[in-house]
GUKOL-412913 format. One line per 10 residues: number of its first residue (from 1); their letters; for each residue x negated, y, z of N, C-alpha, C. Coordinates in Angstrom, 2 decimals. Layout:
! GUKOL-412913
NUM	A	X/Y/Z/X/Y/Z/X/Y/Z; ...
***
This chain:
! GUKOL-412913
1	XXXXXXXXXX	-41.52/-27.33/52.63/-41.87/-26.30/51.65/-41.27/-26.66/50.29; -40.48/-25.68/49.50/-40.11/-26.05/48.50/-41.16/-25.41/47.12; -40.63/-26.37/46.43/-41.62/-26.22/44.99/-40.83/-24.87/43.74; -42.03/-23.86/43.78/-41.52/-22.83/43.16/-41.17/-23.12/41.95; -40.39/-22.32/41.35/-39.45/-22.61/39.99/-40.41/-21.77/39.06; -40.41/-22.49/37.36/-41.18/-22.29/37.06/-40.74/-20.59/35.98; -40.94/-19.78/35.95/-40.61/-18.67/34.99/-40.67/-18.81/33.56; -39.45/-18.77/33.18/-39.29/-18.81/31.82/-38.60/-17.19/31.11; -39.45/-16.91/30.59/-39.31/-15.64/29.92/-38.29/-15.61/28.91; -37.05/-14.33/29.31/-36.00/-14.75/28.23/-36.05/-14.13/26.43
11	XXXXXXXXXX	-35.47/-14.52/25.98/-35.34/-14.29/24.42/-35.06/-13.16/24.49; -35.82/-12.50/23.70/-35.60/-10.65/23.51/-34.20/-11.21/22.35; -32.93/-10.59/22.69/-32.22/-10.22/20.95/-32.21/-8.93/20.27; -31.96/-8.87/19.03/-32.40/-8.19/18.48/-31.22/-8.09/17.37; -30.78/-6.72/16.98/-29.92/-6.68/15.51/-30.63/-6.81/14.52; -30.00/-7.79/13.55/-30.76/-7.95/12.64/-29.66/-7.16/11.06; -30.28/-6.75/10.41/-29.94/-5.54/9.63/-28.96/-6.15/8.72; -27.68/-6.30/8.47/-26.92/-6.54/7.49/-26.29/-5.33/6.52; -26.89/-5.23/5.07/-26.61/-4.16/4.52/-25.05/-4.29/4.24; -23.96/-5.45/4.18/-22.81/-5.50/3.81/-21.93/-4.89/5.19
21	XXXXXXXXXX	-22.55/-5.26/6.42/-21.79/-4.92/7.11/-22.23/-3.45/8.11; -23.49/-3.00/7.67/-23.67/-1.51/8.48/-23.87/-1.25/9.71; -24.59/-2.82/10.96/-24.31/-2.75/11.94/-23.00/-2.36/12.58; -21.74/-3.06/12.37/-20.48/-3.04/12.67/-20.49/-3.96/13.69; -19.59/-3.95/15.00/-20.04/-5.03/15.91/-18.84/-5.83/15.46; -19.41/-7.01/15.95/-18.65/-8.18/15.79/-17.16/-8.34/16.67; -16.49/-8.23/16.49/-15.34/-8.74/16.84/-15.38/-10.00/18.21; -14.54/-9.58/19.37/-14.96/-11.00/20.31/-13.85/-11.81/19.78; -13.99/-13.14/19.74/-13.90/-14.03/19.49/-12.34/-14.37/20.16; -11.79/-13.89/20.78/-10.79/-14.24/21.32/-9.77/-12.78/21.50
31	XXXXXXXXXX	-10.05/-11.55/20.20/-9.36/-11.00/19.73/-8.44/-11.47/18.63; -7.84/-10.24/18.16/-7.29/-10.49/16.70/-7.94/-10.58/15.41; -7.79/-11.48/14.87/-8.80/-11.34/13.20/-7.57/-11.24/12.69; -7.77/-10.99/10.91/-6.86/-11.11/9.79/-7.41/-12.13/9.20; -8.52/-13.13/9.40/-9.27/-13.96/8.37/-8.40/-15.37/8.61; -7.53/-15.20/10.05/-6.94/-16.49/9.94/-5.71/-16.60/8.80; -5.43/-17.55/8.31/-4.04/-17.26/6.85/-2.90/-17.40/8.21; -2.85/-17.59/9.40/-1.42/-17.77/10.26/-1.61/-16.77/11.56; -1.52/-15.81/11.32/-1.96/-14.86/12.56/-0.90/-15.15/13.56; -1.23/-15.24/14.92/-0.82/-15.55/15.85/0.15/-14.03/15.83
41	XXXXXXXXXX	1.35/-14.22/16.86/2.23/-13.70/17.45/1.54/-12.47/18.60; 1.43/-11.23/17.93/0.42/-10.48/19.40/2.03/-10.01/20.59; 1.64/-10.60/21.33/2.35/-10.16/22.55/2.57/-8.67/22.89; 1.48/-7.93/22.38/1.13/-6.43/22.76/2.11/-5.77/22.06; 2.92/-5.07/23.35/4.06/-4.02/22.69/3.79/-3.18/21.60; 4.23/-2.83/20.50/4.21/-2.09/19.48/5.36/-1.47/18.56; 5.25/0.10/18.71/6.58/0.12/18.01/7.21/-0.18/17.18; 8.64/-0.31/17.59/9.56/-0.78/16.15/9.64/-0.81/15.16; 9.66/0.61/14.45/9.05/0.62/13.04/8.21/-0.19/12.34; 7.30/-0.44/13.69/5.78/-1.22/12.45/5.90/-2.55/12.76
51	XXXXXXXXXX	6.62/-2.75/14.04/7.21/-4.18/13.57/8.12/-4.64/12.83; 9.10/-4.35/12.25/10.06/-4.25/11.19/9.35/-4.66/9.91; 8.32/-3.51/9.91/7.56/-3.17/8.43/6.43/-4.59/7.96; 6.00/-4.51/9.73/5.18/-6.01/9.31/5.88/-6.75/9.10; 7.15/-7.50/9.39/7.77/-8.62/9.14/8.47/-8.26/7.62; 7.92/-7.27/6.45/8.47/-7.54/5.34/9.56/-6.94/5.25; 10.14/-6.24/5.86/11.93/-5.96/5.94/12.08/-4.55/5.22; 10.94/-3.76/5.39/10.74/-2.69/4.60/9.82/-1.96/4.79; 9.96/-0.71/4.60/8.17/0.46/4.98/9.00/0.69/6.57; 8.01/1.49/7.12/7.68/1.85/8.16/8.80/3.26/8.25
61	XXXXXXXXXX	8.89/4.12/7.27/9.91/5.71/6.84/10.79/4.69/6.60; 11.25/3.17/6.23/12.82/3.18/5.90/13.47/2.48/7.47; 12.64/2.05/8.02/12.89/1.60/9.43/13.22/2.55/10.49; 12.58/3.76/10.28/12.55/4.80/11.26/14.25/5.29/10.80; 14.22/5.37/9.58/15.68/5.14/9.06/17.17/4.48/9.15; 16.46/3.54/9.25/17.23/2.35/9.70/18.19/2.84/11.10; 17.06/3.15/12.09/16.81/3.15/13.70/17.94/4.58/13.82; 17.61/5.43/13.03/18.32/6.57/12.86/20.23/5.97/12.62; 20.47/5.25/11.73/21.61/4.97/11.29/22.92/4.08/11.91; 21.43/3.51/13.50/22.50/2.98/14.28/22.28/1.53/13.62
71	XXXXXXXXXX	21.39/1.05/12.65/21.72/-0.45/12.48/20.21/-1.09/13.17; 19.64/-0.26/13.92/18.92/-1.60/14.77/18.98/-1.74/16.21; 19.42/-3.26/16.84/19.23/-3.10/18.22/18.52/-3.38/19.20; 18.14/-3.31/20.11/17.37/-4.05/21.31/17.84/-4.53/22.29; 17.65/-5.39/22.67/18.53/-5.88/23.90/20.22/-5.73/24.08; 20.36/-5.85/22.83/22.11/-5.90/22.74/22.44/-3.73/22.89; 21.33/-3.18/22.90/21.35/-1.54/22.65/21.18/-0.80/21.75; 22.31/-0.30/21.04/21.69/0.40/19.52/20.56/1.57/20.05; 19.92/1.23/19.30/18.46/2.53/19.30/19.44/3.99/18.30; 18.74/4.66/19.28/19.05/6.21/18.64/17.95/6.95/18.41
81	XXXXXXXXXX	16.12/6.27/18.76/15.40/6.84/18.45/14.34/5.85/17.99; 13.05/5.92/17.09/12.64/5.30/16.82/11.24/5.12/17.41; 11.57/6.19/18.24/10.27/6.09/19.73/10.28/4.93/20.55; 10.53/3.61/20.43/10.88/2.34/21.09/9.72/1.23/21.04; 8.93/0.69/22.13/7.91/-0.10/21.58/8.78/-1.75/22.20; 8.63/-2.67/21.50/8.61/-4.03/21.87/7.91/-5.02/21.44; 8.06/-6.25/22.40/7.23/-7.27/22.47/8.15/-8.33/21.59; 8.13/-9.64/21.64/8.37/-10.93/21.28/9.60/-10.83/22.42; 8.74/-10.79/23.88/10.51/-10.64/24.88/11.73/-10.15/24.58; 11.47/-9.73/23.63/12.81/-8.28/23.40/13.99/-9.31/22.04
91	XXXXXXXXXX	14.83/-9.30/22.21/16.14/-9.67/21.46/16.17/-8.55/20.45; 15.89/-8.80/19.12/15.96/-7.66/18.44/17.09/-8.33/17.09; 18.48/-6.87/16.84/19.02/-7.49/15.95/18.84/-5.88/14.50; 18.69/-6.69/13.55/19.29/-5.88/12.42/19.83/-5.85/10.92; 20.89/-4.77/11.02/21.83/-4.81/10.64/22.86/-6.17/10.64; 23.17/-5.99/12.38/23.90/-7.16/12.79/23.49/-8.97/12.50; 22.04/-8.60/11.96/21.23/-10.30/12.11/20.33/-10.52/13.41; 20.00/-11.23/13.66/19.15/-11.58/14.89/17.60/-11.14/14.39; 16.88/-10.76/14.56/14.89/-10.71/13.86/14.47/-11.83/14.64; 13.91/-12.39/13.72/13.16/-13.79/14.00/12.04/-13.15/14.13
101	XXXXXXXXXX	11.42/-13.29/15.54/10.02/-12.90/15.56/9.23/-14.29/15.44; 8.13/-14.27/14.25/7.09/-15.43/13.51/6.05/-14.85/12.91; 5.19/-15.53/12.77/4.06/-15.72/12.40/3.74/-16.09/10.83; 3.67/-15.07/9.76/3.51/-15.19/8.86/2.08/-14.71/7.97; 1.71/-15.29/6.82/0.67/-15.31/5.75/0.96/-13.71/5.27; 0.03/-12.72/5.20/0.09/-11.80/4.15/0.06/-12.40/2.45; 0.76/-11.75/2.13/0.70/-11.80/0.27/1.15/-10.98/-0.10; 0.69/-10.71/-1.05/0.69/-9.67/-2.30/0.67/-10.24/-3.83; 1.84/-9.57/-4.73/1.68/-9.57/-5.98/1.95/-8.21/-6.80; 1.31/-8.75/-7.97/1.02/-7.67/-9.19/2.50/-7.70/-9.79
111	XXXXXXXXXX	3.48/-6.22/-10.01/4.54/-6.07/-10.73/4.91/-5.53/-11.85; 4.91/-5.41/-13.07/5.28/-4.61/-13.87/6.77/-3.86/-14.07; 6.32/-3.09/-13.65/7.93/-1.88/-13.33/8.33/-1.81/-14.81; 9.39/-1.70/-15.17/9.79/-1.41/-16.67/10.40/0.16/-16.32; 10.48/0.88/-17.55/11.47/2.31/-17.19/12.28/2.14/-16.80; 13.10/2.99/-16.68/14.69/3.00/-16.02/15.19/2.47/-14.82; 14.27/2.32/-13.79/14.60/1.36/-12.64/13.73/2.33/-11.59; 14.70/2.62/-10.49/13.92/3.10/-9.26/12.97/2.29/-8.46; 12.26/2.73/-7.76/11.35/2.06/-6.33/12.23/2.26/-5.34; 13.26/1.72/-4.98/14.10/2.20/-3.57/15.33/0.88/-3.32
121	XXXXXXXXXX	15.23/0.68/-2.44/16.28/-0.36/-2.02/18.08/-0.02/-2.03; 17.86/1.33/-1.94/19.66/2.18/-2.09/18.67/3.06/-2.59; 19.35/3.86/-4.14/19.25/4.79/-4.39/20.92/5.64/-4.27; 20.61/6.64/-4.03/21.98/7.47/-3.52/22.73/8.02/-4.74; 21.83/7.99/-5.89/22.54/8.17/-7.13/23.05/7.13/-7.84; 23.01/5.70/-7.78/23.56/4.98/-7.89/22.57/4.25/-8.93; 21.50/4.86/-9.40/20.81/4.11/-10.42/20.45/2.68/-9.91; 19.81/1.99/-11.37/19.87/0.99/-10.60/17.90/0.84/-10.10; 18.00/-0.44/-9.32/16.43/0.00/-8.37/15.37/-1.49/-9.37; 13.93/-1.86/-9.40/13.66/-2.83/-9.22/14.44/-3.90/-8.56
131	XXXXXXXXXX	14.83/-3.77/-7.06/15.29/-4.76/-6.40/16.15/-5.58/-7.03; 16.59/-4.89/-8.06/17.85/-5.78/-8.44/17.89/-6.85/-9.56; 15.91/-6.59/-10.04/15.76/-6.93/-11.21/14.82/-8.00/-10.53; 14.18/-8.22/-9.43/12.79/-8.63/-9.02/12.96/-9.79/-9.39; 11.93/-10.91/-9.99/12.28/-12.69/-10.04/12.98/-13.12/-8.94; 13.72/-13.78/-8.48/14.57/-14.74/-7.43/13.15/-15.67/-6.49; 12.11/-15.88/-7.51/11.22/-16.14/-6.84/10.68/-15.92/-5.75; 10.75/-14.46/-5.94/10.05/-13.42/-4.63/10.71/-13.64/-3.35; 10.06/-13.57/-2.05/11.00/-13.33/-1.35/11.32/-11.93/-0.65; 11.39/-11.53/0.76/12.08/-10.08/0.99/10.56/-9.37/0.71
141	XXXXXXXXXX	9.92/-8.12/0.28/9.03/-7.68/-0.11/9.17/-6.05/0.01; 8.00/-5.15/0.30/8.51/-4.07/-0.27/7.37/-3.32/-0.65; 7.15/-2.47/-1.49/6.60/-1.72/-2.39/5.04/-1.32/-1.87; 4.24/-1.29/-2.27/3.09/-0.10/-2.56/2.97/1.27/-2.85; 3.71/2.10/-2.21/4.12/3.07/-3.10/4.92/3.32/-3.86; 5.45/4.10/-4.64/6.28/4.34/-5.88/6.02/4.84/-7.21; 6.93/4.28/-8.36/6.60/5.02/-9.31/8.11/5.52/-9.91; 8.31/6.63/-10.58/9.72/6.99/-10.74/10.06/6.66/-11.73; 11.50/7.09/-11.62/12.38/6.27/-12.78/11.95/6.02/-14.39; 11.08/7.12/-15.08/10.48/7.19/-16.15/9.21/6.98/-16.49
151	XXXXXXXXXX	8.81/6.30/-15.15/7.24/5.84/-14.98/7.19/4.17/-15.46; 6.35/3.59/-15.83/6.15/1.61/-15.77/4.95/1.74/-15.47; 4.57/0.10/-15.16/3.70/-0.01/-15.04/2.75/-0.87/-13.78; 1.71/-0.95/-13.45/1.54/-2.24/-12.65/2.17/-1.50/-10.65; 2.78/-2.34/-10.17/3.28/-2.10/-8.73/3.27/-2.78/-7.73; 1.99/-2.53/-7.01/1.75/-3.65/-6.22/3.12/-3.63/-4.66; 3.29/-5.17/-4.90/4.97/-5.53/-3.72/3.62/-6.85/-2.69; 4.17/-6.30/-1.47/4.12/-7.38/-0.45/4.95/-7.64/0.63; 4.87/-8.87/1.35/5.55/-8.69/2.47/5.32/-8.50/3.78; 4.13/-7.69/3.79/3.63/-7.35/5.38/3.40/-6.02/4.88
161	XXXXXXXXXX	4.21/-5.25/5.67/4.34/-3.70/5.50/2.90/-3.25/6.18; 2.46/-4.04/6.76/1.07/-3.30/7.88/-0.28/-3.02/6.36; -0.08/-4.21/5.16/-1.01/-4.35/4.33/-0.60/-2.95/3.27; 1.11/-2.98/2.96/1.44/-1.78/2.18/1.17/-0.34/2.78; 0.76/-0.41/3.50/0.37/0.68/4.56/-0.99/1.03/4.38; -1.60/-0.34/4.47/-2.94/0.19/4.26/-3.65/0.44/2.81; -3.00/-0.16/1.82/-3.35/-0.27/0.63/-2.68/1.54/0.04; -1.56/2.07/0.66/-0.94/3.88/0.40/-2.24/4.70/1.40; -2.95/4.61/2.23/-3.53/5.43/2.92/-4.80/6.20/2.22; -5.00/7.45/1.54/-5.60/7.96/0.63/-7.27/7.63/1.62
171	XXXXXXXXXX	-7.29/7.45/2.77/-8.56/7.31/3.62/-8.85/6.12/3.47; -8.21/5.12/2.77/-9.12/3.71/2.37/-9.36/3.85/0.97; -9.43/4.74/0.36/-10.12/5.03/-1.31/-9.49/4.42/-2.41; -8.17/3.94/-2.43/-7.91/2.81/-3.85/-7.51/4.00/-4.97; -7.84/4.00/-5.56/-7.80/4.73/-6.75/-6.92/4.11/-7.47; -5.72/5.18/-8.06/-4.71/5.17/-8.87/-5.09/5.00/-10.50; -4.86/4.14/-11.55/-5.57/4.07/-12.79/-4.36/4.77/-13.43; -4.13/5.41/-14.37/-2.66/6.01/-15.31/-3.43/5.95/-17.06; -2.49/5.46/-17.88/-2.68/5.80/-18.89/-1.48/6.60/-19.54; -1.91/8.35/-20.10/-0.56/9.22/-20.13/-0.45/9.84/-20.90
181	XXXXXXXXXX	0.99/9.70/-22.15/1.05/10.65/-23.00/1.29/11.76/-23.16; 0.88/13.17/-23.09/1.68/13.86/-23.15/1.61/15.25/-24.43; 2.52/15.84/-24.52/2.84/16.74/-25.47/2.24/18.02/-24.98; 1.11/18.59/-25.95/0.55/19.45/-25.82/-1.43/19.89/-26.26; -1.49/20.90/-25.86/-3.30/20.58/-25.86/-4.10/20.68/-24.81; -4.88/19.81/-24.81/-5.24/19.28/-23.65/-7.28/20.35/-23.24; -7.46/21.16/-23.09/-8.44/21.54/-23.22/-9.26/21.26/-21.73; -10.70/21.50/-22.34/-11.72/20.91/-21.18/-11.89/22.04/-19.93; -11.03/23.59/-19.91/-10.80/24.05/-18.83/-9.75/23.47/-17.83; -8.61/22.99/-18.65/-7.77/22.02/-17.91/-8.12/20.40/-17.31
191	XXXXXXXXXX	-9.20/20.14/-17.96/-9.85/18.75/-17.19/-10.60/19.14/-15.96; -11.15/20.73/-16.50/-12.48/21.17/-15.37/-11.76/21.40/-13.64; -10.88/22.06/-14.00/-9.57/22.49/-13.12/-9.12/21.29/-12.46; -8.64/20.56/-13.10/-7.76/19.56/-12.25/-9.14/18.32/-11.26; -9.83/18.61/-12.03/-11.21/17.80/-11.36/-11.88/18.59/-9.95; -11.41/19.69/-9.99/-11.78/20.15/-8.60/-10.46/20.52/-7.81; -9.66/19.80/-7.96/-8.17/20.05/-7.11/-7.67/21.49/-7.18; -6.33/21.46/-7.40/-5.65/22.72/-7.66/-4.35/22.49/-6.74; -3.62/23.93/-6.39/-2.57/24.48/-5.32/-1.56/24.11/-6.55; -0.49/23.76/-5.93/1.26/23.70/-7.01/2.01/24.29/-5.76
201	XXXXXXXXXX	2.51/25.70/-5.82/3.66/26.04/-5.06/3.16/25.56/-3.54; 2.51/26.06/-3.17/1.35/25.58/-2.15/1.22/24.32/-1.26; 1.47/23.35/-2.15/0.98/21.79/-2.04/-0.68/21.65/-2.81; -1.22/21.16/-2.07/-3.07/20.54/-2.50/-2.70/19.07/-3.31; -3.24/19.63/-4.39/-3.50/17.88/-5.28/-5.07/17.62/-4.81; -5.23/16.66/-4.80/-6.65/16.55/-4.73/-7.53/16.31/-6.37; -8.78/16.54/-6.08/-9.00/16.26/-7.77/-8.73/14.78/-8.30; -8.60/15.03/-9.96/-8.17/14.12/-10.60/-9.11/13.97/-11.60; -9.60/12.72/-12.09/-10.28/12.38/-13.19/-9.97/12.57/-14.35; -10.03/13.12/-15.09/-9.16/12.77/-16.56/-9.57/12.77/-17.57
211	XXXXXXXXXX	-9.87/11.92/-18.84/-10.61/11.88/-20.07/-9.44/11.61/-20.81; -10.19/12.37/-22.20/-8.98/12.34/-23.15/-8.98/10.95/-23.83; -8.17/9.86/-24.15/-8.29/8.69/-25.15/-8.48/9.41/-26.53; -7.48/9.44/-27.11/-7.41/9.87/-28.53/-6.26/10.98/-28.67; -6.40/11.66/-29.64/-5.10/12.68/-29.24/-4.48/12.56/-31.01; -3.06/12.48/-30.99/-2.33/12.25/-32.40/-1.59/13.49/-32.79; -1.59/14.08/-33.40/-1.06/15.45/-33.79/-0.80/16.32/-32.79; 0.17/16.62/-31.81/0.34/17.37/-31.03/0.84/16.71/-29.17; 0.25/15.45/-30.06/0.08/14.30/-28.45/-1.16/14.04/-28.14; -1.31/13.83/-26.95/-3.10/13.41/-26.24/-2.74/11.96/-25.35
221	XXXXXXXXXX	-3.47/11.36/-25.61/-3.23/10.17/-24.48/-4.77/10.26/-23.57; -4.11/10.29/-22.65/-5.19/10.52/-21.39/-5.35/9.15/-20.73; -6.60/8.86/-19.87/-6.95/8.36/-18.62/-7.12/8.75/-17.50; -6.13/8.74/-16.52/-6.62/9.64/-15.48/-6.22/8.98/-14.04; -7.17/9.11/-13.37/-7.59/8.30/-12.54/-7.06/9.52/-10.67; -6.58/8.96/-9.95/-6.05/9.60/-8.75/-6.59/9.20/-7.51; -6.40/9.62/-6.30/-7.07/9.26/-4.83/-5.90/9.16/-3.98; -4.94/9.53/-4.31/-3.33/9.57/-3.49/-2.29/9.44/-4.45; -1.02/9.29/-3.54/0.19/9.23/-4.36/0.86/10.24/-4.03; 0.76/11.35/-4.36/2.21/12.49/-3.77/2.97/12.20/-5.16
231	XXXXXXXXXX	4.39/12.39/-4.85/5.15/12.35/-5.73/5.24/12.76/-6.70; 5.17/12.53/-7.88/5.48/12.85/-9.29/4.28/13.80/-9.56; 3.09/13.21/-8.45/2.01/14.23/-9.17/1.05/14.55/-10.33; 1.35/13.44/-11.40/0.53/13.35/-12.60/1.31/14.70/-13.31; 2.53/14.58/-13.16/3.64/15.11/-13.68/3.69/17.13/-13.53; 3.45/17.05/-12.29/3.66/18.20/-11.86/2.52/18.76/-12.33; 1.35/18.13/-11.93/-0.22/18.73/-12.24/-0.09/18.82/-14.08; 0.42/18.37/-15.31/0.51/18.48/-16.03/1.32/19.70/-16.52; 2.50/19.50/-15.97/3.56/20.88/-16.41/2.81/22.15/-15.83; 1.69/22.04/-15.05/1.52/23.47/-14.07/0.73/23.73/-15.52
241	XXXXXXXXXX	-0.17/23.04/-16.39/-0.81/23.65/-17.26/-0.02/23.68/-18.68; 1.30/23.72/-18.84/2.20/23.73/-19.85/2.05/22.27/-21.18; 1.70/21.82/-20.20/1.89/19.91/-20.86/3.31/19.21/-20.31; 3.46/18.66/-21.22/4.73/17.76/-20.94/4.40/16.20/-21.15; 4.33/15.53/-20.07/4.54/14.08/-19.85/5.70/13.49/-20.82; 5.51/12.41/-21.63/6.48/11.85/-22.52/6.32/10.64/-22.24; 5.29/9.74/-21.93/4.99/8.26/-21.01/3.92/7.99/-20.20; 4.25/7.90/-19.35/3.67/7.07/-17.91/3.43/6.15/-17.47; 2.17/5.46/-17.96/1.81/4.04/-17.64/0.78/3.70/-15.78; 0.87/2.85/-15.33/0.03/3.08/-14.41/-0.76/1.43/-14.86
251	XXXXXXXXXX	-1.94/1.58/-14.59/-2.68/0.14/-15.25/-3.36/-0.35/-14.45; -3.56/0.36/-13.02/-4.28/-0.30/-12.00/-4.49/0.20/-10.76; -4.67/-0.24/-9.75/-4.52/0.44/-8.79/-5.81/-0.65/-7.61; -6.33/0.38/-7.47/-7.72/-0.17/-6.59/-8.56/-0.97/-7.39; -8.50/-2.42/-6.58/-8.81/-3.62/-7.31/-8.25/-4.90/-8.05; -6.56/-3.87/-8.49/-5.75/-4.71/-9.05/-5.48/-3.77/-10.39; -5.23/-4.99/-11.27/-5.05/-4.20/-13.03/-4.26/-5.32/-13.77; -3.28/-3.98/-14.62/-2.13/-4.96/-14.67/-2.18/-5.95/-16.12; -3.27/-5.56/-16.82/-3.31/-6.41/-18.24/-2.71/-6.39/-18.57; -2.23/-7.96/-19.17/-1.54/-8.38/-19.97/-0.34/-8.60/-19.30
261	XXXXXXXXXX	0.22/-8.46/-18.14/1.38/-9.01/-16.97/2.50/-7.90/-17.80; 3.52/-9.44/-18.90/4.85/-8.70/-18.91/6.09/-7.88/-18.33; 6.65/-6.95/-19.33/7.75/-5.95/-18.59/8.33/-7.10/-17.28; 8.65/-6.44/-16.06/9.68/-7.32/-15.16/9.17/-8.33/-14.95; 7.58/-8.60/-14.90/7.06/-9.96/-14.82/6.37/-9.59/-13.03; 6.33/-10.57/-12.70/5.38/-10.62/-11.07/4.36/-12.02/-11.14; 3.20/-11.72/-10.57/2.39/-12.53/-10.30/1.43/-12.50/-9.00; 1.33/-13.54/-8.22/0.90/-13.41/-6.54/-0.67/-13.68/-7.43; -1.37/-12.78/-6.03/-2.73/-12.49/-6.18/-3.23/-13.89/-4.79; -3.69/-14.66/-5.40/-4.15/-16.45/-4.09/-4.56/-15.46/-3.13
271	XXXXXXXXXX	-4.60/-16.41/-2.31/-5.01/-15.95/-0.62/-6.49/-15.76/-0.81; -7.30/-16.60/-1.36/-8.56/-16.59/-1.06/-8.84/-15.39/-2.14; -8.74/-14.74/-3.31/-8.67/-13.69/-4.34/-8.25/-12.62/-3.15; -7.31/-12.51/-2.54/-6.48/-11.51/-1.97/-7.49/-10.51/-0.67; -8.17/-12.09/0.14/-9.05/-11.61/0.70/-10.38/-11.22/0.80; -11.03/-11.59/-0.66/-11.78/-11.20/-1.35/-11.94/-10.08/-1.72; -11.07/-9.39/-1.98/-10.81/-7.94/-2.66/-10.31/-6.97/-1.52; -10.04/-7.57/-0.81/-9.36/-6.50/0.32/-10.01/-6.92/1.78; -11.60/-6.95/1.42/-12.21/-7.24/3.33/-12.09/-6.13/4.26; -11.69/-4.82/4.10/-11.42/-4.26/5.10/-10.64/-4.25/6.13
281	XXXX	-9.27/-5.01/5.49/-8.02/-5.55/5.73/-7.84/-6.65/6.74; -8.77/-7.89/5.77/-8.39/-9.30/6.10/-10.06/-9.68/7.23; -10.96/-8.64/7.26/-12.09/-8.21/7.84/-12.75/-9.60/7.29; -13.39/-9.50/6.00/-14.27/-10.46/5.71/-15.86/-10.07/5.35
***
């Protein structure tokens, strides 16, 4: 006769309420995090573009570009479409270099754009770009967005296109800061207006914040605060109410602000700052 085993009643578990995290489930343990600073190599096919973009080489639209122009290959095959997914297996060359597929640190730094300089790696008009001005320091990097040729101001550059991606997506909330001069009068039907989003030639701005600073004879300097980047939209939303933009500062963007950071100056935001400010990202 054997001796019965004795019953041990198991541990009820239970969620226990974290207001930072919202009952979000935990991540298994032998997925992908961003909290490591050396993210492993994911094996999992993914298209070209966004591998390109993650390894720093450029955005995600200049790759698809790229792919278009005949300068990227696979397996010794120029791509003619940018519908292509690969792994680490895959021999990838571009513009006649080999792609080192590795394992690199996200970073990000704060830029001060000066006037007269594009956001674009070839501009087709020949102006000249940031790139040409960036510290030697930096290494290959590419933009946050853009600001145009008559715009300055703070510009956030990294080299993992997956982070510049997420930091442009109007559905993660970073708010655009502008400080803007422009020529004209600025009245509180035109603040009321632009605060509940208005049609331009039937494009949607979304609303815009805007308080007046101080206004000097027949100039106003504004604060005005954005949720997206469509192009030249401080600009456009201004001329639709017969204002004219004369300077374009941008002073911050999310949870980065450009202070005191000189014309043509760059400064990296530390790893541990970086992921501090950006836990959606780096999932902290």
């Amino acid at each position: 006769m054997t001796k019965a085993k004795k019953f041990t009643p198991k541990k009820r578990v239970t969620n226990k309420f974290d207001s930072r995290r919202s009952f979000q489930k935990k991540k298994s343990p032998s997925g992908p995090s961003h909290k490591s600073s050396a993210p492993q190599i994911k094996n999992k096919p993914e298209r070209i573009a966004k591998v390109l973009a993650h390894a720093g080489l450029c955005s995600r639209r200049e790759a698809e570009q790229w792919i278009l122009e005949g300068r990227v290959s696979v397996d010794g095959e120029v791509l003619k479409t940018p519908a292509c997914v690969v792994s680490p297996i895959n021999k990838i060359t571009v513009n006649n270099r080999p792609f080192m597929w590795k394992s690199k640190q996200a970073k990000l730094w704060l830029y001060h754009k000066p006037t007269g300089y594009v956001v674009s790696n070839n501009d087709p008009q020949g102006r000249p770009t940031i790139f040409d001005i960036l510290p030697k320091s930096l290494p290959r990097v590419v933009s946050v967005g853009r600001l145009d040729l008559n715009s300055e101001g703070l510009l956030l550059l990294t080299n993992d296109g997956g982070l510049a991606r997420y930091l442009e997506l109007p559905k993660n909330g970073f708010t655009r800061h502008y400080r803007v001069r422009v020529y004209g009068t600025v009245t509180e039907e035109i603040i009321e207006r632009l605060g509940r989003g208005i049609h331009i030639d039937g494009v949607r701005y979304a609303p815009a914040v805007v308080e007046i600073d101080k206004v000097t004879g027949r100039n106003a300097w504004l604060f005005i605060k954005l949720t997206e980047g469509k192009n030249r939209e401080i600009r456009k939303m201004m001329e639709h109410f017969g204002l004219a933009v004369n300077r374009l500062s941008r002073i911050g963007y999310g949870p980065f602000e450009l202070r005191d950071l000189g014309a043509a100056k760059a400064k990296e935001i530390s790893e541990d700052q970086l992921h501090k400010l950006l836990p959606g990202y780096f999932g902290g």
